[in-house]
C-alpha positions as CSV (number, residue, x, y, z in Angstrom):
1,X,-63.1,93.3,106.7
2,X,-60.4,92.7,109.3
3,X,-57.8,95.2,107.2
4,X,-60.6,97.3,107.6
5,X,-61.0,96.8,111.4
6,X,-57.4,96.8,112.0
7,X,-57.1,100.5,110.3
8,X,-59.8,101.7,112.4
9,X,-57.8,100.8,115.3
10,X,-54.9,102.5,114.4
11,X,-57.4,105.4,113.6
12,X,-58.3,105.6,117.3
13,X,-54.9,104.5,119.0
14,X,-54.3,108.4,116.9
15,X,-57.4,109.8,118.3
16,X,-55.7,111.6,120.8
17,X,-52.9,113.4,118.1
18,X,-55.9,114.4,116.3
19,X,-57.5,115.8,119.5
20,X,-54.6,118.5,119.6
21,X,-55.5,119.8,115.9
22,X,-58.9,120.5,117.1
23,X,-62.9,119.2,116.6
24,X,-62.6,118.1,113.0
25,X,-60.1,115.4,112.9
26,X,-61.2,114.0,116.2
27,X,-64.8,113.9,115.5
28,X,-63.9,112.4,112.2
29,X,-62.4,109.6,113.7
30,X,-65.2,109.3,116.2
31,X,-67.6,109.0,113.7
32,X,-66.2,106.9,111.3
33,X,-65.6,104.5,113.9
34,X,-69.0,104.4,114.9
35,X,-70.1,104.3,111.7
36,X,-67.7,101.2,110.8
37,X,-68.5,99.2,113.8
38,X,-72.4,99.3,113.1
39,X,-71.7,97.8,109.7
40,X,-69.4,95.5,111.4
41,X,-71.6,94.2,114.2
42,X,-74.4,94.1,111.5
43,X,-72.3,92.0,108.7
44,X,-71.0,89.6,111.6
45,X,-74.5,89.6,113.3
46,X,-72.7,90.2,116.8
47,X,-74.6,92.6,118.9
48,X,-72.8,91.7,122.0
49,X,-71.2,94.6,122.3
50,X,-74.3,96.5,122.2
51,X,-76.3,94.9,125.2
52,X,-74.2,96.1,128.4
53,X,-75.6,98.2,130.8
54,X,-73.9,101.4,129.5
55,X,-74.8,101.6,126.3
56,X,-78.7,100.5,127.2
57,X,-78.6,104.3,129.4
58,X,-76.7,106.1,127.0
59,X,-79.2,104.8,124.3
60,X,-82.4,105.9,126.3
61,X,-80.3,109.3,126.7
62,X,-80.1,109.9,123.3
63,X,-83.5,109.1,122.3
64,X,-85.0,111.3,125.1
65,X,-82.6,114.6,123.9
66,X,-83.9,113.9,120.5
67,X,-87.0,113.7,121.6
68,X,-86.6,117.1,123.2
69,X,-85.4,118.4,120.3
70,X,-88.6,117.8,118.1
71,X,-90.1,120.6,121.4
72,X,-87.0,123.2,120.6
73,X,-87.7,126.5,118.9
74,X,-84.5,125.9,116.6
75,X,-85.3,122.2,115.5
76,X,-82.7,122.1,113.0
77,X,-79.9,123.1,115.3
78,X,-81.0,121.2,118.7
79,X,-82.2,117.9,116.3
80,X,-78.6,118.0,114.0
81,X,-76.5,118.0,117.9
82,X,-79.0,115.4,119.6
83,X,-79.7,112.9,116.5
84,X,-75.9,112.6,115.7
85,X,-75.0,112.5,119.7
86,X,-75.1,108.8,119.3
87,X,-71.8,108.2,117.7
88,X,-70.1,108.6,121.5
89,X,-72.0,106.0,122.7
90,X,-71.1,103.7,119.9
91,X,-67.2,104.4,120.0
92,X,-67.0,103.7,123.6
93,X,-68.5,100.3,122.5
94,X,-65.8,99.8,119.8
95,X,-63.2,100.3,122.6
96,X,-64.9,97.6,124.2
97,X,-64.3,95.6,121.0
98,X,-60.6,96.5,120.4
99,X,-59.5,96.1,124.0
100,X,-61.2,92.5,123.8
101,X,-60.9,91.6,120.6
102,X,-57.2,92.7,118.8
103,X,-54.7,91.6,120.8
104,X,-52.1,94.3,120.6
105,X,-55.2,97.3,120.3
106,X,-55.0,97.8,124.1
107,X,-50.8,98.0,124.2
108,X,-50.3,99.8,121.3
109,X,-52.8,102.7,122.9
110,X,-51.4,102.9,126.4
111,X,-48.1,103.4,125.0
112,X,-48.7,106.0,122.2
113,X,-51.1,107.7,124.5
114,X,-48.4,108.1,127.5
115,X,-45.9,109.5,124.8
116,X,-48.3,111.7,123.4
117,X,-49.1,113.0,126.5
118,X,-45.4,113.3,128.1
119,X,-44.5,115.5,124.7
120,X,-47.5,117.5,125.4
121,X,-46.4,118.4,129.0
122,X,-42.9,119.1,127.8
123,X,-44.0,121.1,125.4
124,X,-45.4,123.2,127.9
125,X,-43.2,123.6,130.2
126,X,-40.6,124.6,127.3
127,X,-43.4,127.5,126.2
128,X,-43.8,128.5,129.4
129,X,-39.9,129.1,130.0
130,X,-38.9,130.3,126.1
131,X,-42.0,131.8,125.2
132,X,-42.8,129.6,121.9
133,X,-43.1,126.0,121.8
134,X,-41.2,123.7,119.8
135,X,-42.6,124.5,116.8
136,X,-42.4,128.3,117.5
137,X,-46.1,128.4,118.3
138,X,-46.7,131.4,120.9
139,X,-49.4,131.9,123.4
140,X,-52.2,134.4,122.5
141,X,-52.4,135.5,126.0
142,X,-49.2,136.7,127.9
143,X,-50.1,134.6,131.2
144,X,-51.7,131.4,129.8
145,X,-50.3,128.5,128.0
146,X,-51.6,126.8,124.7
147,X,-48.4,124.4,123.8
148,X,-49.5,122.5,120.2
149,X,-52.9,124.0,120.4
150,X,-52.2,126.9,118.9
151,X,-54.8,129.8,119.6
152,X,-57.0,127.5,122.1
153,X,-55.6,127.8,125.3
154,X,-57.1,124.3,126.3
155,X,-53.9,122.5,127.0
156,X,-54.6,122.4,131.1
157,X,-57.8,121.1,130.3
158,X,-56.6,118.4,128.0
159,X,-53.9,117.5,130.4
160,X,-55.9,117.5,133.5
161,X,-59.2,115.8,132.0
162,X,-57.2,112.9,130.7
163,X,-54.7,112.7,133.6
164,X,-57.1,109.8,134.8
165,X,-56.4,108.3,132.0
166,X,-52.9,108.6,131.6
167,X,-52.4,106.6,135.2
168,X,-55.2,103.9,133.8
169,X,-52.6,103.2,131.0
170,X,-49.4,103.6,133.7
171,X,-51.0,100.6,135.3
172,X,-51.8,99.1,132.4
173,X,-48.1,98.8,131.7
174,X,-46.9,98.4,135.3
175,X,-49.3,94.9,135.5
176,X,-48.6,93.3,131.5
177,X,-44.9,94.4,131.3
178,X,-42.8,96.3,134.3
179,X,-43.8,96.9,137.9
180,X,-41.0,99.8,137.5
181,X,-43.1,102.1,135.6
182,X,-45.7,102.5,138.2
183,X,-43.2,105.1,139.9
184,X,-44.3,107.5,137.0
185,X,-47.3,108.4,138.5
186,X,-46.3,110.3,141.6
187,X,-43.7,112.0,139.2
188,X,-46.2,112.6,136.6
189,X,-48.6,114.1,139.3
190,X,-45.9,116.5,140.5
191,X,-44.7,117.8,137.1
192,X,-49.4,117.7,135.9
193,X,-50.1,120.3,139.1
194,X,-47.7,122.6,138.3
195,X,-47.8,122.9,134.6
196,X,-51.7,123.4,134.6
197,X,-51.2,126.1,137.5
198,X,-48.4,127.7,135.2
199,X,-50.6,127.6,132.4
200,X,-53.6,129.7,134.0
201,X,-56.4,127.5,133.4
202,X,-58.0,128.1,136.9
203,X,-60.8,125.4,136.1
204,X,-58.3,122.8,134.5
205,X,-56.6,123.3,137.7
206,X,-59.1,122.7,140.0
207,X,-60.4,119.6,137.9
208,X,-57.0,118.4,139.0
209,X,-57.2,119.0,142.6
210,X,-60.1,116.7,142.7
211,X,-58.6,114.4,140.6
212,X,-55.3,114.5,143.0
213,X,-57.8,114.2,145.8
214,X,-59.6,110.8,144.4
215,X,-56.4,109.6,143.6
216,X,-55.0,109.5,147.2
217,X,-58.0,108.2,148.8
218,X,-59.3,105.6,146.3
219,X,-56.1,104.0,144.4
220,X,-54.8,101.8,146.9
221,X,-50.9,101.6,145.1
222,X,-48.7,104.2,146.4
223,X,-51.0,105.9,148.7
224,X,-48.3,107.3,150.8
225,X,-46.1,108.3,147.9
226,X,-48.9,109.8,145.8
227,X,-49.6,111.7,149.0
228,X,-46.3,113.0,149.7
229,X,-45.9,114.2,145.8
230,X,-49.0,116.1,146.8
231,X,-47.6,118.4,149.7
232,X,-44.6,118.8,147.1
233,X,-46.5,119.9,144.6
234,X,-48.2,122.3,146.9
235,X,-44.9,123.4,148.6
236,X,-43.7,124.4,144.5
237,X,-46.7,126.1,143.6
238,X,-47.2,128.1,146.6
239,X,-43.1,128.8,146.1
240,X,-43.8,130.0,142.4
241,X,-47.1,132.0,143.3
242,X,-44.9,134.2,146.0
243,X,-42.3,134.7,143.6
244,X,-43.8,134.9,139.7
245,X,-45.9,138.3,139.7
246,X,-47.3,136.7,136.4
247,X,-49.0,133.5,137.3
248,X,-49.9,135.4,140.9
249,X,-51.5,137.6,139.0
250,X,-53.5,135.0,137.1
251,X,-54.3,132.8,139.3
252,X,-54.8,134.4,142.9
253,X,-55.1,138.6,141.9
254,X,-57.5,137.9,139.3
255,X,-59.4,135.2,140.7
256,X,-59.9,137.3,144.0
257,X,-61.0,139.6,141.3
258,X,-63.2,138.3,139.5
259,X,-65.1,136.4,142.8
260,X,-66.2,139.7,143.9
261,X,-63.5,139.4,147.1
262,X,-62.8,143.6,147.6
263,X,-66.4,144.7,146.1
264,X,-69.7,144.9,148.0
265,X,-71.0,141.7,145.7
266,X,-69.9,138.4,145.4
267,X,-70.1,136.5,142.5
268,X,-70.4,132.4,141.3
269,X,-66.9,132.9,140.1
270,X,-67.2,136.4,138.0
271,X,-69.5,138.5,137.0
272,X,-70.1,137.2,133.2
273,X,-70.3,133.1,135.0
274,X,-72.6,134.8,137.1
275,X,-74.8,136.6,134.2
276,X,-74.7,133.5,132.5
277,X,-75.8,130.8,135.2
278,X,-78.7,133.4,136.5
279,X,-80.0,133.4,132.7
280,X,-79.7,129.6,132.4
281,X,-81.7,129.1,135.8
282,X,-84.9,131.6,134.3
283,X,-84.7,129.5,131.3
284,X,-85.0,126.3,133.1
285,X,-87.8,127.9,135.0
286,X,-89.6,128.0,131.9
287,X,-88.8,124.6,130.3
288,X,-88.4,122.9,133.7
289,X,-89.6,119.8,132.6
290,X,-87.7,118.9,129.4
291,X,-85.7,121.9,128.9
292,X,-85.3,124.5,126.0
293,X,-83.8,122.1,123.6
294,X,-80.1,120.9,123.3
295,X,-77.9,123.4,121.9
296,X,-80.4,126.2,122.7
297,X,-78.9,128.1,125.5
298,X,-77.6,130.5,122.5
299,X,-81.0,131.2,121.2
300,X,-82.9,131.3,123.9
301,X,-80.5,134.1,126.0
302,X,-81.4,136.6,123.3
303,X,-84.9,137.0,124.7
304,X,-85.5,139.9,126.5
305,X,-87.0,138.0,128.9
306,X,-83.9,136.0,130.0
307,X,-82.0,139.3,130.0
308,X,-79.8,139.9,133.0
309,X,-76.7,142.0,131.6
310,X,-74.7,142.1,129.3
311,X,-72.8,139.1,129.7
312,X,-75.9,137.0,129.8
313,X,-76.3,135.8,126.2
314,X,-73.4,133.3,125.3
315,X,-73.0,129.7,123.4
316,X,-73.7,128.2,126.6
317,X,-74.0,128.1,130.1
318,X,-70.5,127.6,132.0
319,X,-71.6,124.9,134.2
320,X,-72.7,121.8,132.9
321,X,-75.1,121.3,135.2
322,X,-77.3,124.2,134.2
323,X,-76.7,123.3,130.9
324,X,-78.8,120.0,131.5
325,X,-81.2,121.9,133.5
326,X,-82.0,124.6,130.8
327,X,-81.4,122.5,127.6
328,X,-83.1,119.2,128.9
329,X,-85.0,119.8,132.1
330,X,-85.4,117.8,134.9
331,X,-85.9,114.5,132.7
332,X,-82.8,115.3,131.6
333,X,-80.6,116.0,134.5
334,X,-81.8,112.6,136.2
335,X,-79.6,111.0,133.5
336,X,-76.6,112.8,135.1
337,X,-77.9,112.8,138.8
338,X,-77.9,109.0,138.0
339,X,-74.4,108.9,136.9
340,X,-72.9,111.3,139.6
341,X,-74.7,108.9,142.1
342,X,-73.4,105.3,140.5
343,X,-69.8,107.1,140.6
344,X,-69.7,107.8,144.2
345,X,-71.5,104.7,145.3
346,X,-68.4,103.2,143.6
347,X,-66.6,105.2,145.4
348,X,-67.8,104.7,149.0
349,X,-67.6,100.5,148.0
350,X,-63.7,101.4,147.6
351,X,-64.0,103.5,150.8
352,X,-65.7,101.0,152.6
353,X,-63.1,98.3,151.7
354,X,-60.3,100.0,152.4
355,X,-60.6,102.2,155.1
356,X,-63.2,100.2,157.2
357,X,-62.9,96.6,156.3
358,X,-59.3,96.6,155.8
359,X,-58.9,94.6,152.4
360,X,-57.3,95.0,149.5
361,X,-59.1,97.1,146.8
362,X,-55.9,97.1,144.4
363,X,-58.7,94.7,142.0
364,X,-60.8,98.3,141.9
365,X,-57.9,100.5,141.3
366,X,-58.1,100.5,137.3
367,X,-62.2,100.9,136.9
368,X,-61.4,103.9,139.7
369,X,-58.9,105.7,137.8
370,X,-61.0,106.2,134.9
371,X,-64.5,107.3,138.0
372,X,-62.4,109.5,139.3
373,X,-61.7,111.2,135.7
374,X,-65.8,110.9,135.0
375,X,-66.6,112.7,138.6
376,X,-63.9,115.0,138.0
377,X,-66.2,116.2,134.6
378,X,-69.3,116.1,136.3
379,X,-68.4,117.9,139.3
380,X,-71.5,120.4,139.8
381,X,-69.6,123.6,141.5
382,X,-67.1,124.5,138.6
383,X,-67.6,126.4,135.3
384,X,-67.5,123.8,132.1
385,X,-67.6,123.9,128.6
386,X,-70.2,123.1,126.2
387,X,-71.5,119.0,126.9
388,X,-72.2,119.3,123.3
389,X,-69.2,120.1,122.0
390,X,-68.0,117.4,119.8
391,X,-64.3,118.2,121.1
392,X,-65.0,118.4,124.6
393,X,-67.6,115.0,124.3
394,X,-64.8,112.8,122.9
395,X,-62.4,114.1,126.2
396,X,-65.5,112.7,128.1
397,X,-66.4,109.6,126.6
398,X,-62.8,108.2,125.3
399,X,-61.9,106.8,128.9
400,X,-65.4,105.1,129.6
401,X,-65.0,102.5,127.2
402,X,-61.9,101.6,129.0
403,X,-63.5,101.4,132.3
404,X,-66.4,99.0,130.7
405,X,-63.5,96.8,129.9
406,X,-62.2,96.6,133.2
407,X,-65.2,96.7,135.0
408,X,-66.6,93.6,133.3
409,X,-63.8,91.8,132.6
410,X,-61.6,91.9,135.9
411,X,-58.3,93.3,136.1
C-alpha cells in the first residue's frame, strides 16, 4: 500500500508535464488519484481528509449538478460530465494528504513545478524570437505562441493561471531552504507579463493583470519591489507595442477591432463573444432556476429559439459566469457567488490588516497567493473556457488543495 501511495505521488508531482500533452494524461492522473485515495482512506478507515469545509461544499456541488442533470434534455452527456466531476474534489483532498503526510511530497513538487514552468517560459520566448521551439514545434498562428503545446495555443493561459502558483511554491522554498530565492518572483513577474503579451492571448493576459494587481496589494514581501517590476513591465510592453507591428496588431488593432471601437455598435468583447453570451442569457431565461443541464450549452444553442447569429451556437458560453447561469441556474451560480464572496472577504481581512491596522500579514501571504489565482479564474467580466473541461478543471483545482494545507495548518 505505501509503494502504491508513494507512486501516486510521483504521479502528481508529474501532473503538470502531463498537463502540456493535453486532457488525457492529466485527467488520467487526476482520476486515478482519486480513485486510489478512496480505496486508501477506505482500507485505512481514515476519513479525515474528507470532513473539511471544502470538500463538504464541493460535495453538495456535485450532487446538485448531477441532480440537474437527471432535468437535461441530453442525460447522457450532462450526467457522464456531472457524475464523474467528483474526481477534482477528491484530488485536491489527496494534496491535502501528500503535503501532510509524505515528507518530501511537498519539496519534491515545488521544485519540479518551478522547473517545469521556467522551461516552459523559455521555451517561449525562444519560439517567439526563432520561430519554432526547441523541439522545432511552430505556431499555427503567425502572431500567437503555443511553445510545447503544439497546435493549442494555451501556453499564456497555462502560464498565467498557474503564476499564483508558481510564487506559492517560490515561498515555499524561500521559508524551508533559502531566503535568496524569494528575489525570483519580481523577476519572474517581469519576464510572465511580457511573454503572455508576446504570445497574443489577450484573456491570459488580462488574467495576469489581475493577478499582478492582487499580488501588489495583498502579499506583504516585496511590496515595493513587486511594484516597481510592475511599471517595468509596463514601460517594456508599451516599448514593444510601439515598435512590433505584429503583436500591435494583435493585441491593440484587433482588440479595438473586435470591441466594436470604429463601428456604430459595441460589443462584450467581439461580435461572436457577444452572439454567444446573448444566447446563453435567453437560455438561462428559460432554465433560470436550475439551468439547461451541464454540458448543454452545445445542444441547447441549436434551437431556433436561442438563435441570434451565426456565431451563437458554440461548445460553450465564453464566460464562466453564464455558463453557470445557463447550465445550472441560479441554484447553481450561488455555489460560485459563494466562493467569489469567501475570496474577497479574505481579501479585505488582509486589507484590513495591513493597510488599516498596521500588522504584519506575512502569516496570510501563502493561503493569498493561491486566492488570488482562484479570483483571477472566477473573475466575472472576461471571456473563459469551458468549467467542464477536464483540462481546464485540473488548472483550477490543482492549487486549492495547496491552499487547504496552508490555510489549516499555518504557515
Amino acid at each position: 500500500m505505501e509503494k502504491t501511495l508513494n507512486f501516486f505521488s510521483y504521479l502528481v508531482v508529474l501532473l503538470p508535464l502531463a498537463l502540456v500533452t493535453g486532457p488525457f494524461l492529466s485527467d488520467l492522473i487526476v482520476s486515478s488519484s482519486a480513485l486510489f485515495f478512496i480505496y486508501y482512506s477506505v482500507k485505512t478507515s481514515n476519513y479525515f481528509y474528507f470532513k473539511n469545509l471544502f470538500f463538504k461544499f464541493f460535495f453538495i456541488f456535485w450532487l446538485y449538478i448531477v441532480f440537474v442533470s437527471f432535468f437535461s434534455d441530453n442525460f447522457l452527456v450532462s450526467f457522464k460530465s456531472s457524475i464523474t466531476f467528483i474526481r477534482f474534489g477528491i484530488f485536491v483532498l489527496l494534496l491535502f494528504y501528500l503535503v501532510n503526510e509524505k515528507k518530501n511530497f511537498l519539496k519534491n513538487f515545488t521544485i519540479f513545478f518551478l522547473i517545469f514552468y521556467l522551461i516552459i517560459l523559455f521555451d517561449s520566448y525562444f519560439q517567439f524570437i526563432f520561430g519554432f521551439n526547441i523541439f522545432g514545434f511552430k505556431s499555427p498562428s503567425a502572431n500567437r505562441l503555443s511553445s510545447f503545446f503544439g497546435d493549442e495555443m494555451v501556453v499564456g493561459s497555462f502560464l498565467s493561471r498557474l503564476f499564483p502558483l508558481a510564487l506559492f511554491c517560490i515561498l515555499i522554498l524561500s521559508k524551508q531552504y533559502t531566503k535568496k530565492i524569494k528575489y525570483l518572483s519580481p523577476v519572474l513577474l517581469i519576464l510572465v507579463d511580457l511573454i503572455i503579451y508576446l504570445s497574443g492571448e489577450r484573456t491570459s493576459f488580462a488574467i495576469l493583470l489581475i493577478i499582478n494587481i492582487g499580488f501588489i496589494l495583498l502579499i506583504s514581501q516585496m511590496k515595493i519591489l513587486r511594484l516597481l517590476t510592475f511599471i517595468i513591465s509596463i514601460i517594456i510592453i508599451s516599448f514593444i507595442t510601439l515598435s512590433n507591428d505584429r503583436v500591435k496588431d494583435r493585441m491593440i488593432d484587433q482588440t479595438m477591432k473586435d470591441f466594436g471601437v470604429k463601428t456604430e455598435k459595441i460589443y462584450l468583447f467581439s461580435n461572436v463573444h457577444q452572439q454567444h453570451y446573448e444566447t446563453a442569457f435567453k437560455i438561462f431565461k428559460d432554465n433560470m432556476l436550475i439551468g439547461a443541464g451541464p454540458k448543454m450549452f452545445r445542444y441547447e444553442c441549436s434551437d431556433k429559439k436561442y438563435y441570434i447569429g451565426k456565431f451563437s451556437c458554440t461548445t460553450h458560453p465564453h464566460n464562466l459566469h453564464l455558463q453557470f447561469l445557463s447550465e445550472i441556474g441560479l441554484i447553481g451560480y450561488l455555489f460560485l457567488l459563494i466562493t467569489l464572496i469567501f475570496t474577497i472577504k479574505e481579501f479585505l481581512i488582509t486589507f484590513y490588516l495591513s493597510y488599516l491596522k498596521k500588522v504584519s500579514v506575512e502569516k496570510f501571504d501563502l493561503q493569498n497567493c493561491i486566492l488570488i489565482g482562484v479570483f483571477a479564474n472566477l473573475f466575472p467580466f472576461l471571456p473563459s473556457g469551458n468549467f467542464f473541461n477536464n483540462w481546464l478543471s485540473i488548472i483550477y483545482f490543482l492549487p486549492i488543495g495547496f491552499y487547504i494545507i496552508k490555510k489549516q495548518y499555518g504557515n
